[in-house]
N, C-alpha and C positions, 0 to 999 in steps of 0.2 A: 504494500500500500504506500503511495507516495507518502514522502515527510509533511509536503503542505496540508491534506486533506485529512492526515492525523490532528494537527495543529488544529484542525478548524471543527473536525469532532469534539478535540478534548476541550476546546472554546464552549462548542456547544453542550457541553455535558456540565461543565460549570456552570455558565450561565444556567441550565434548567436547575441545578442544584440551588445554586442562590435563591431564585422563584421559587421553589419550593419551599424552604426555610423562610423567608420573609411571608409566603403566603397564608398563615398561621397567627401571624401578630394581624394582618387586615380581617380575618377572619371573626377573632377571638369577640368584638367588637359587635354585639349585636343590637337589635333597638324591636320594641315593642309596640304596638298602639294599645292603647288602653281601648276596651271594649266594654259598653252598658252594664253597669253593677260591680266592676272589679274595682279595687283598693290596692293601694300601696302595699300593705301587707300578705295579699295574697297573689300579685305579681311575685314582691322580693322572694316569696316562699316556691313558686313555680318552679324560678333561676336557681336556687339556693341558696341564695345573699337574703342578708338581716335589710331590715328597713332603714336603718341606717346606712348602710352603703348604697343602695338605690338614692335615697335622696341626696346624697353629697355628691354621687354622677350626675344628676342632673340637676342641681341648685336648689333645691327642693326643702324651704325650711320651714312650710305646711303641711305635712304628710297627708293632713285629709282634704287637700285639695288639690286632687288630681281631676281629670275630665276624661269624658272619653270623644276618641279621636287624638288625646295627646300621643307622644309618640318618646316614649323612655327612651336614652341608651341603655342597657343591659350591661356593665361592667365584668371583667373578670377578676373577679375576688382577693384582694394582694395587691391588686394593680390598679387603683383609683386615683383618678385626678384629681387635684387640688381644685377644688371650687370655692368659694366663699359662700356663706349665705346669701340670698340675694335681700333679706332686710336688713343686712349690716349696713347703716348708714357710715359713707366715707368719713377717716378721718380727717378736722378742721387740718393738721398740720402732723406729718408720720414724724416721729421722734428720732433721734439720728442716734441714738443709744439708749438699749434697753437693756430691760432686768427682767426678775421675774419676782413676784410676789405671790406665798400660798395663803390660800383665802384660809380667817378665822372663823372660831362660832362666832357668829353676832354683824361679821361685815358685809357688806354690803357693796353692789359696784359702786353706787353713788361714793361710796365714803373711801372706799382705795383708791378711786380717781383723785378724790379730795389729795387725799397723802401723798403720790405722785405726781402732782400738779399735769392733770389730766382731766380731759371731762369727759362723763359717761360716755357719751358717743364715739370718742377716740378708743377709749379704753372698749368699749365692745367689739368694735371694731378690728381693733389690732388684733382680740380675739376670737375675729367671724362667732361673736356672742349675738343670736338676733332676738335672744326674751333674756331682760336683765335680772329677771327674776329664778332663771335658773343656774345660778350659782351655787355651790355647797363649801361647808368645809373641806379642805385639805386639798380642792382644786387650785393648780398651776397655773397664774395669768401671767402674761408676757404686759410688762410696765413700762415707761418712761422712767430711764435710770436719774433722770434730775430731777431732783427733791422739790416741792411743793413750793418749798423759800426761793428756789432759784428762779422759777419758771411762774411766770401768773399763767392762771387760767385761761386760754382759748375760747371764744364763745363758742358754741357747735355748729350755729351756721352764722356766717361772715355778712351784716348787713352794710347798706350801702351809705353812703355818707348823709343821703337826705331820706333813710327809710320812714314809711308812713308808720302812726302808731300802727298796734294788732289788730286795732278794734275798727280802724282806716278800711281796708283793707278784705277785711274778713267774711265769712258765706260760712251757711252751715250744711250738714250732711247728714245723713241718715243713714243709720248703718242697716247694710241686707247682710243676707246667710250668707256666710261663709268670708264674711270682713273682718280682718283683724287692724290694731294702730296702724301697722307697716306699713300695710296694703295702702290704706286710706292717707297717707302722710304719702307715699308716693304719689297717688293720684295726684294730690294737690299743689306738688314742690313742694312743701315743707318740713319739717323734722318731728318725728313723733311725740319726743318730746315736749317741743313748743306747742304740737295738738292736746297733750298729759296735762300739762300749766294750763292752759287755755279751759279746760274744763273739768280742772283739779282733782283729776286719777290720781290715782297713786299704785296704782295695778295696771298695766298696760293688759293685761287677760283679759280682762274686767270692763270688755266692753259687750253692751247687750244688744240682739236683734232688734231694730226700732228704736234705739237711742237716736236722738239727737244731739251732735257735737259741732262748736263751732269750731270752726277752720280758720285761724288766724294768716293774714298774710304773709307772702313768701319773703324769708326776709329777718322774719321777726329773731330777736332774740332770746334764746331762754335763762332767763334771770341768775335760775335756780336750780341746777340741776340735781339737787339733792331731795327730787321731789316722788323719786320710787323708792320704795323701804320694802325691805320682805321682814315678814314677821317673826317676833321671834321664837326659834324653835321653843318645842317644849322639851323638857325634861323625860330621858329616856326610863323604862319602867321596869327592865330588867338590868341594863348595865353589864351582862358581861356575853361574848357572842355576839350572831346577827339579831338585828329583832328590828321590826315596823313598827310606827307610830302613825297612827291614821288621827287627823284631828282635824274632827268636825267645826271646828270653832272659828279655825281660819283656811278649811278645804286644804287643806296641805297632807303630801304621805310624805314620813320620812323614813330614811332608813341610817341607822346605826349600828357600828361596831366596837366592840368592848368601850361600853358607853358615848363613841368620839363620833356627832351626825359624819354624817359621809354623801349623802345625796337629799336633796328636798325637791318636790316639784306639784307645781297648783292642779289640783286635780277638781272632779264632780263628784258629787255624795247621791246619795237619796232623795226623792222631792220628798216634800213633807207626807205626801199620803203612802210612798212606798220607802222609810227612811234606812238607812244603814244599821245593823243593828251594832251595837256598843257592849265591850265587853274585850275581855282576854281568850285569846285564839291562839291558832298557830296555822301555818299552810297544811292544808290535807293532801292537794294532791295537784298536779301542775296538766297547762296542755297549751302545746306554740298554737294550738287552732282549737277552738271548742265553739257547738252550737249550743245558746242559750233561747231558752224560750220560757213564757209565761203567760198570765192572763191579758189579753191584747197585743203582745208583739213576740215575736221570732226573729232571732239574730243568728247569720250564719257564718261562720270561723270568725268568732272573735278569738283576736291574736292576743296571745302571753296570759292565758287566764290560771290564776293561782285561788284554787277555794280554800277560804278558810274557815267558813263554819256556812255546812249546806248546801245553799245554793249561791250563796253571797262570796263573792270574787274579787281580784281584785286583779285589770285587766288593760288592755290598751283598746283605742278608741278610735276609728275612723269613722262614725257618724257625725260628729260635730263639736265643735272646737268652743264649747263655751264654757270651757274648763274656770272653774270658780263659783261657779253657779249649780246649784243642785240638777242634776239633768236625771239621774239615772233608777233604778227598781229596786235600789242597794246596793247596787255594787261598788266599787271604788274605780271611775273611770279614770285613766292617766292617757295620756298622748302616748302614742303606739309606742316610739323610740323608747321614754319613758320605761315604758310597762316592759319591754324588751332589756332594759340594763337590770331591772327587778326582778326579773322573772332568771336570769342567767345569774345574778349577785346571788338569792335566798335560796337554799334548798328546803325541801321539804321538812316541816316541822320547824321552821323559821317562826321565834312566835310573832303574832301581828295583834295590836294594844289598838283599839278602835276609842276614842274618848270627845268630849264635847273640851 
């Protein structure tokens, strides 16, 4: 066989070889349409990815609002791109050296922004944080390494030298299903925040179907950014181990270990006619997908359900997002993500303290 037509075989035999190896990584990459009735969570389960990785592929920092017709990528598991949230509002000014600060019992993003001369929004920000209210103990935030003395404050959004008052300016809204601050502070340009001040929240959760909020001008200032607080935990009830504390008092689940909170997050209770019941429990028995059903409704794979006494659960939620408000037949509803770091943190016989 000639020397040249060797040469141009073993060209060609490499070449399909490369194509081959390469064709594997375009491969791997797949994408989904969501179709009438399906949920985040029974996608992520389809693929074999948690819900958590679904939504950081594709920016996703609403789980339960997905549509159909929308069109997933599908990740391969290990290998996830860096997204940000998409309600992380940009920071006013990135800090050209940072630290990291681990969160205490008792603090708050408000109040470590303070200490680091940073304002909330910077500080969520730097850590694609898009609810400031889910912070816990012994989480790792990345900080402005210049101390509070050295640096003033930042407003969050930069007004113009002749801005109009808020009140100038301002229109109100109406919240529909499935609106959260975020959503609605994009809509309008302005920063959630300045919507929180404007109509004195202090729960960014804590917005209801049919409120009315006014919408201050774009522009505006936030005075005050020390104006969302999370509550304070309560006091754990066994102290040594895992153990849950469900409390009705301020819709909060938390979880602790050998006494030290470790994760909190705003959940749904009971309405009043079908309430949670209260009492010391422990987990009976766990399931990634369980159907519930009862007098007037049927639900099918609710994700991460952990019973602890009965029929009463304590579970993740892709029906509706009005987490702080009583929504549910007793169970203890959390955001899917939520209910997925709970459901893999407790094992079975985990006790769970349900209290007012």
């Amino acid at each position: 066989m000639p020397a040249r037509l060797v040469r141009r075989l073993s060209l060609l035999v490499c070449a399909a070889l490369l194509l081959t190896l390469a064709l594997p990584a375009f491969a791997q990459q797949q994408t989904h349409v969501v179709q009438p009735g399906e949920n985040l969570f029974r996608i992520a389960l389809q693929y074999g990815l948690s819900v958590t990785e679904l939504a950081q592929a594709n920016g996703i920092s609403n789980t339960w609002q997905i549509y159909a017709g929308q069109t997933l990528v599908i990740p391969v598991p290990g290998q996830l791109p860096s997204v940000p949230a998409p309600d992380s509002a940009p920071p006013a000014a990135a800090p050209a050296v940072t630290a990291t600060h681990v969160v205490g019992r008792g603090e708050t993003l408000a109040s470590i922004a303070t200490q680091h001369g940073m304002t909330v929004e910077q500080l969520a920000a730097l850590n694609n944080i898009s609810n400031p209210n889910m912070i816990y103990a012994g989480q790792v935030l990345t900080v402005n390494a210049t101390p509070a003395s050295a640096a003033p404050l930042a407003p969050a959004v930069e007004a113009p030298p002749a801005a109009p008052s808020a009140s100038a300016g301002s229109t109100s809204h109406v919240v529909q299903p499935g609106e959260h601050l975020s959503s609605i502070a994009r809509r309008y340009g302005v920063s959630w925040l300045a919507i929180a001040q404007a109509n004195g929240i202090t729960d960014p959760n804590r917005v209801l179907v049919g409120q009315t909020l006014v919408i201050p001008a774009p522009g505006t200032v936030v005075a005050d950014a020390g104006i969302i607080a999370v509550p304070a935990a309560p006091a754990p009830i066994v102290g040594v181990g895992k153990e849950i504390v469900v409390d009705l008092s301020d819709s909060r689940t938390y979880a602790y270990e050998n006494g030290v909170l470790v994760r909190n997050v705003l959940s749904s209770m009971g309405r009043p006619a079908t309430p949670t019941v209260v009492g010391s429990f422990a987990i009976q028995r766990k399931y990634v997908s369980s159907d519930m059903s009862g007098p007037g409704y049927y639900l099918s794979g609710v994700p991460y359900a952990m019973y602890f006494y009965q029929g009463y659960a304590i579970h993740g939620t892709f029906w509706h997002s009005n987490f702080g408000q009583p929504m549910s037949h007793g169970c203890v509803n959390l955001p899917t993500p939520e209910a997925e770091w709970f459901f893999n943190w407790a094992a079975v016989g985990t006790p769970v303290n349900v209290q007012y």
